[in-house]
N, C-alpha and C positions, 0 to 999 in steps of 0.2 A: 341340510344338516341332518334331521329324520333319515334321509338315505343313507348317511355315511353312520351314522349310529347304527342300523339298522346292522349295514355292512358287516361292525366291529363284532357285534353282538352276534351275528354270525361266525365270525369268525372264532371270536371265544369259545362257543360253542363246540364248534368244530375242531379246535385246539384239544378244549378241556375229554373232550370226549372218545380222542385216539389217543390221548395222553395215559387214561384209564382203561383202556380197552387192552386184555394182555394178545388179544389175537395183532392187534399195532406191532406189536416186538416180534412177534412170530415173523412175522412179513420184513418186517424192516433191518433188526437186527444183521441177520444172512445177507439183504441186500445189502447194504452199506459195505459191509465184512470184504462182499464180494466185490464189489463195485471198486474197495482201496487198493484192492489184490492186484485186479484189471489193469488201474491206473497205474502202481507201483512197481509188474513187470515189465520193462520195455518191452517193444512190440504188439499191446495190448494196450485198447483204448477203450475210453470212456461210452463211445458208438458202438463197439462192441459187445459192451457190457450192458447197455439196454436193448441192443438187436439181439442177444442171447436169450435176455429174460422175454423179451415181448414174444420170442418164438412158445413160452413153456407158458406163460401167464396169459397171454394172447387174449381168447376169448374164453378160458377153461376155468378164471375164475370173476370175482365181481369187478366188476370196475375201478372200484374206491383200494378194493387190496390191491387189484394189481398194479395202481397207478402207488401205491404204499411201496412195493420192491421199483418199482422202473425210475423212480425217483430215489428213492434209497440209493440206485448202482451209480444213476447220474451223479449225484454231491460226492460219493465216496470215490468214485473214479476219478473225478476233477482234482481231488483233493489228492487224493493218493500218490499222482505224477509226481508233489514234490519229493517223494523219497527220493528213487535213485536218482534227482535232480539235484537236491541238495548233498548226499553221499557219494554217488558215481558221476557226478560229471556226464549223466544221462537221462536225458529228459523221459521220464517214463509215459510221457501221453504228451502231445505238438499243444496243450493248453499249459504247460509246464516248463514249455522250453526254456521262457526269459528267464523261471526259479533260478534254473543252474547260472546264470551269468555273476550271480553275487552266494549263492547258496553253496557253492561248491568249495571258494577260495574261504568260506565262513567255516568250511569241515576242516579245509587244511589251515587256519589259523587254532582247530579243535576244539572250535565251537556249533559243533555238529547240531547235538543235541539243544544249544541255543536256538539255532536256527528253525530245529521243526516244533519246538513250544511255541516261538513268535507265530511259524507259517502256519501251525493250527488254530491261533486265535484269529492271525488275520482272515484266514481261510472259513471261519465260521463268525465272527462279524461282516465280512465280505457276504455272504451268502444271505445271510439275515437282510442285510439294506437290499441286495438285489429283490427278496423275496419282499419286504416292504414297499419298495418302486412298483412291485408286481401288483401288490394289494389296491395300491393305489390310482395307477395309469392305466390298469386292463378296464377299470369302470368310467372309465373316461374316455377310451377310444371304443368301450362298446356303446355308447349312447353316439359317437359320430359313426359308428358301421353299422348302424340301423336304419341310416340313411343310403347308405349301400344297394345297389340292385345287381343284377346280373352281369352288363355291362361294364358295372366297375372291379365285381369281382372277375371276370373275364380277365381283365386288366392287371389285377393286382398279384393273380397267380402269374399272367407271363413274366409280372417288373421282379416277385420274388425268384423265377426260373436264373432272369439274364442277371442279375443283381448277384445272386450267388455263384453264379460261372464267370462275373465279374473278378469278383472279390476272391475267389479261392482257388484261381488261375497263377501258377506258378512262373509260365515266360509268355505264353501269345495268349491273349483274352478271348481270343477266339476260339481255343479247345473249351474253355470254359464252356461258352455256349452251345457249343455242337455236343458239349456231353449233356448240356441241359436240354436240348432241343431232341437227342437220343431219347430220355427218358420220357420226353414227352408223345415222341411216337409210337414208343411201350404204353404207353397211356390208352392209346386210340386201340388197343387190340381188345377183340370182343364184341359184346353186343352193347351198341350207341344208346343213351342215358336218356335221348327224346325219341327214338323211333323203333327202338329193340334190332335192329338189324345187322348182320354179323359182320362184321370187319376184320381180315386179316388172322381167319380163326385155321382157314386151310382145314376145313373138314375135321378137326380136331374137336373134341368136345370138351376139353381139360380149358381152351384159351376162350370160350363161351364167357367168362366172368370174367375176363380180362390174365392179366398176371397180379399173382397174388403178394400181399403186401410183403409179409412175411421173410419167405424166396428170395426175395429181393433184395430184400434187406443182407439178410444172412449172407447171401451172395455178394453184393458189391463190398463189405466194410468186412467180411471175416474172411472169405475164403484167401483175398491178397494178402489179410495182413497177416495168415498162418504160414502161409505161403514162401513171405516176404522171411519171417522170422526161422522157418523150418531151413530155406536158403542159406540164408546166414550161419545158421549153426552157432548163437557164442552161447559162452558159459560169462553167466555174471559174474564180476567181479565183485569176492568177498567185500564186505560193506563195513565200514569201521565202524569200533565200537564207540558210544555214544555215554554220557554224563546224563545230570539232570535235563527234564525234557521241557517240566511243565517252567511256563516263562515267569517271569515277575512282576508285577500288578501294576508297579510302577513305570515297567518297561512299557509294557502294554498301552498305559496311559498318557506316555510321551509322544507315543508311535501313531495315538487313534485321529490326528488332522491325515494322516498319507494313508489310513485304512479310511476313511470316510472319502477322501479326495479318491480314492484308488473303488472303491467301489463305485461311485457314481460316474465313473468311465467306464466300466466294465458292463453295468447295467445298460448304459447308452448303445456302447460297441454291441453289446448280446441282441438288444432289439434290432439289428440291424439282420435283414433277413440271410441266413445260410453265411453269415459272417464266422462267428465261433468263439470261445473262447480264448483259444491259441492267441486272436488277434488281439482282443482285449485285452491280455497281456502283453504284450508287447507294446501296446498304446501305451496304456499305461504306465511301462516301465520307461518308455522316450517321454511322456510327461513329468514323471516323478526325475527324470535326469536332469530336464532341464529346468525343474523347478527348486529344484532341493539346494541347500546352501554349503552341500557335499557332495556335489555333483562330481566333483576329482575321487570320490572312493567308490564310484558307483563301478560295478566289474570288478571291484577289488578284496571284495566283502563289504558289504552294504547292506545294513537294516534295512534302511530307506526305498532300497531297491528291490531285496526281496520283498517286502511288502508290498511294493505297489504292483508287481507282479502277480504274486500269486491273490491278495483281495479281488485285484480283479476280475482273475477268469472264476475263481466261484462268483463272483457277484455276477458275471456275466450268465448266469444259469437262468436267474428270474428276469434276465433283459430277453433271454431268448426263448420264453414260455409267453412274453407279451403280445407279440404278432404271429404268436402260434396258438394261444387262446382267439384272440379278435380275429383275426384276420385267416386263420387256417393256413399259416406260411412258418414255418418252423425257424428260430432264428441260430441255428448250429445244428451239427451233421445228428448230435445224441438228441435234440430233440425231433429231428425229420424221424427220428425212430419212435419217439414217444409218440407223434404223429400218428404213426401207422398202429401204434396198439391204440389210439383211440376211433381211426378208421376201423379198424376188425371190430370192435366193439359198436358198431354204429353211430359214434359220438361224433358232430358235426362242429368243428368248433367257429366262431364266428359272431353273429349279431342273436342268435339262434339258441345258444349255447347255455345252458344249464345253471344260472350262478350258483346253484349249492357247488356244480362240482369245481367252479374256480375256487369257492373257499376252500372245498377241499384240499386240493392243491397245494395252494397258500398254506396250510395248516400242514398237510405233509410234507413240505419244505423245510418247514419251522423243525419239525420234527425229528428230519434226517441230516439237519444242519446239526441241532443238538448231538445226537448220536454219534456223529462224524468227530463230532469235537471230543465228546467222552472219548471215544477210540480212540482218538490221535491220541490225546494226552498219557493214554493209562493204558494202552497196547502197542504203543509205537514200535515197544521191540517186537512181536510176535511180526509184523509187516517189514522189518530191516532184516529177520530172519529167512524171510519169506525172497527177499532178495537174490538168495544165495540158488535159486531153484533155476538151472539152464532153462532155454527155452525150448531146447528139445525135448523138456518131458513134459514141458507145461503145456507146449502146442498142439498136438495131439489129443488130450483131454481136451481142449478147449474145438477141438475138431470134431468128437463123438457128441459134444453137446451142441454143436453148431446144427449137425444131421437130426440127430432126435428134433430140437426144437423147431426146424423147418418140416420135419415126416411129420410129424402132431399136429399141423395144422387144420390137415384134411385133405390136401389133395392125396397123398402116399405116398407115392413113387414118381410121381411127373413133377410134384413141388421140390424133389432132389433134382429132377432134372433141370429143373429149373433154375435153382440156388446152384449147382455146379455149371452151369450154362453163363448165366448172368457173373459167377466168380471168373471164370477166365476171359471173358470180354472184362471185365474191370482190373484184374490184372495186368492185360493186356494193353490196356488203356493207360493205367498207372506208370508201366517202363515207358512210355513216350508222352509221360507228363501232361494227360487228361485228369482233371479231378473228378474224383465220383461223387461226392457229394451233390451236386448239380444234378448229374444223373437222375438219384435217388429221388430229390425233392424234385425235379420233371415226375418222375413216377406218381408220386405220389399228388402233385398239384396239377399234372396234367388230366384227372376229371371232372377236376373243379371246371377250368380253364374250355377244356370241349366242351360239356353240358352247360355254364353260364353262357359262352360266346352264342352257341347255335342257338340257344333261348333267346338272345339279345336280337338274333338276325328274325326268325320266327315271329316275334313279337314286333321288330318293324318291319317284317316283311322284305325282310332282305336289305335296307338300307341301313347301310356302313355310317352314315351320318348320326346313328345314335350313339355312336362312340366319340363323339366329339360338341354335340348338343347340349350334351348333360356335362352340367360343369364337373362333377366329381370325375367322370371318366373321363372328359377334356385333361385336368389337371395329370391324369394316370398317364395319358395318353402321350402327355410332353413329357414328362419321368420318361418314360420309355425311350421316347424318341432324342431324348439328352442324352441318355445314355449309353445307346446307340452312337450318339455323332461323338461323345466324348473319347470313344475309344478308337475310333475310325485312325488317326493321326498315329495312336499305338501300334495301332496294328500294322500299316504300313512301313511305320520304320522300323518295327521285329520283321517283317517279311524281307524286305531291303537287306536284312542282318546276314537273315538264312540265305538268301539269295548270293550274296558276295560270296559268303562261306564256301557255297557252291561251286561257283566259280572257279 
């Protein structure tokens, strides 16, 4: 009990204290602004909008600000997708897609502006219980990862590699993997984390540190999707005009069992490593169908249904900061990015890890939730205005800020070559339905994974039998290997598919 007081008392603290602080607005403000922008163009995502900022905030300012804007973009980005989802019939970010299934047919009943009071409240009570799950289940899986050694972390970065090339695999489960297994051989380049000795550097002096996080970033989730949106060439579709916005208290309080049921899926889905939000919606929205006792209105204009959509994938933000604080395994593509701005910072996250800065966190969540919701309610139109901007002049801007914030890191001119190297293998990747996120989190979890594994072997001397000894890594060990045989039967019968086709 002392500890959980302790906790709270922290946390107030920490609360009270960005709350009064004007340099908090400074940072947060702009971010959120930015982050709804991101979310609310198509063709621009929430991953983007923290692999932007982490390129410019990286290591150049403190930690505690910068995790103030990279969070900020996160909640405003998530949030943001339901505009053109609920007005254009256009999911502005794949965490918003299920919005449009009931948000859309709610604009052309004319109740537009309905629809985004409710999805902002549900969208910032969603976000609150995820950010509460947070508070409370990251200090409970850090007293079991302290039991954690090498061995198991070895472990638990492969299960989050295959786990997310699982899950975020489009038709064969197996490009999943091999783009997770990619990134993890980008991992290995450089000088080895026990012996210093160079790897795969080819006389270069630039790839002596490996590949930089940054680069990387910028490259796999921006360059395709400017790429992708420059291609296309559309012009949005003028966005209709909208009524009263903010909801009714009574509404709100009818609705709050399917935003409580709707975030504590979205929290559960979010923990689940490189899963995402997108899914979390979705779950959510096939739960809330077939629970609801209007399940015939659902795709038809449905309260019920946009809500349990969109609660969820914000709630799904503090499910996927939970095994990204414990465990060092990000659970969505915007946090493998938030990842990487705590890598450049030196910030280890795990059994290791700092608890002022998990309050903090906790308390910048709190914060950008709040903001997010002011915004919705009381700028909604400056963001429906915002609508009307092609994405041929937005993608471009968002293409000079890409370059700046990968040149600024430090390398100069090779971190471009890099970020433009690493973009067209992930575009390339992308037309034959390789996910990159996978990728990304091999990049980034593939150090972990090298340096624990050959620690593991070193310290027994080479024998493999410590991975199976220790029950904690025994347990990881069958994860893996389930996982493994689970998909064996998939894969052969999508290979049999292609195979006929062939034919």
């Amino acid at each position: 009990m002392d500890f959980v007081l302790s906790q709270l008392v922290g946390f107030g603290n920490s609360l009270v204290g960005l709350a009064f602080d004007p340099v908090t607005y400074l940072y947060l403000i702009p971010s959120v602004f930015l982050g709804i922008v991101f979310g609310a163009l198509p063709g621009l995502t929430a991953t983007l909008a923290v692999t932007i900022l982490t390129g410019f905030f990286g290591n150049k300012f403190p930690l505690d600000q910068a995790l103030i804007a990279l969070i900020g973009a996160y909640v405003g980005a998530i949030y943001g997708g339901s505009y053109p989802s609920i007005l254009l019939n256009i999911p502005g970010t794949a965490a918003s897609a299920a919005t449009a299934m009931d948000g859309y047919p709610l604009t052309r009943q004319g109740r537009g502006g309905e629809a985004l009071g409710i999805t902002t409240t549900a969208s910032f009570i969603g976000t609150l219980f995820g950010t509460f799950c947070l508070l409370i289940f990251v200090w409970v899986l850090l007293l079991v990862s302290q039991n954690i050694a090498s061995p198991e972390k070895a472990l638990l970065a492969l299960f989050g590699i295959l786990l997310s090339g699982t899950l975020m695999s489009k038709d064969l489960v197996i490009k999943g993997w091999i783009s997770g297994l990619i990134g993890l051989a980008m991992a290995m380049v450089g000088l080895d984390p026990i012996l210093s000795q160079e790897r795969y550097v080819f006389e270069w002096s630039y790839l002596l540190s490996g590949f930089q996080v940054v680069p990387v970033l910028m490259g796999a989730f921006a360059i395709p999707q400017i790429m992708d949106g420059m291609r296309a060439a559309l012009d949005i579709i003028k966005a209709p005009n909208v009524q009263r916005i903010r909801p009714e208290l009574i509404e709100v309080t009818k609705r709050l069992p399917v935003i409580l049921r709707s975030g504590a899926i979205g929290t559960g889905v979010g923990a689940l490593p490189g899963v995402g939000e997108d899914v979390a919606g979705w779950v959510s929205y096939g739960v809330g169908k077939t629970t609801s006792k209007e399940s015939a209105s659902f795709g038809k204009g449905s309260m019920d249904g946009l809500i349990s959509a969109e609660a969820a994938n914000n709630a799904a933000i503090g499910g996927a900061l939970i095994p990204l604080l414990v465990l060092g395994i990000p659970g969505s593509p915007p946090a493998a990015a938030l990842l990487g701005a705590l890598k450049i910072n030196n910030v280890i996250p795990g059994p290791t890890i700092d608890p002022a800065l998990i309050i903090h966190v906790v308390a910048v969540l709190v914060m950008a939730s709040i903001t997010m919701f002011v915004m919705g309610l009381f700028t909604a139109r400056i963001f429906i205005a915002i609508l009307r901007i092609p994405q041929t002049i937005f993608l471009p801007v968002v293409m000079v800020l890409t370059t700046i914030g990968s040149f600024s890191v430090g390398g100069g001119i090779n971190d471009l070559f890099l970020m433009f190297g690493v973009g067209l293998v992930a575009y390339a990747m992308n037309l034959m339905h390789y996910p990159i996120a996978p990728l990304v989190i091999g990049v980034i979890l593939g150090g972990l994974f090298d340096e624990t594994f050959r620690r593991s072997l070193l310290i027994s001397d080479g024998d493999l039998s410590v991975f199976v000894t220790r029950p904690g890594a025994a347990i990881l060990v069958t994860l893996n290997t389930l996982l493994l045989i689970s998909q064996i039967s998939f894969i052969k019968n999508n290979f049999k598919k292609i195979f006929k086709r062939g034919v």
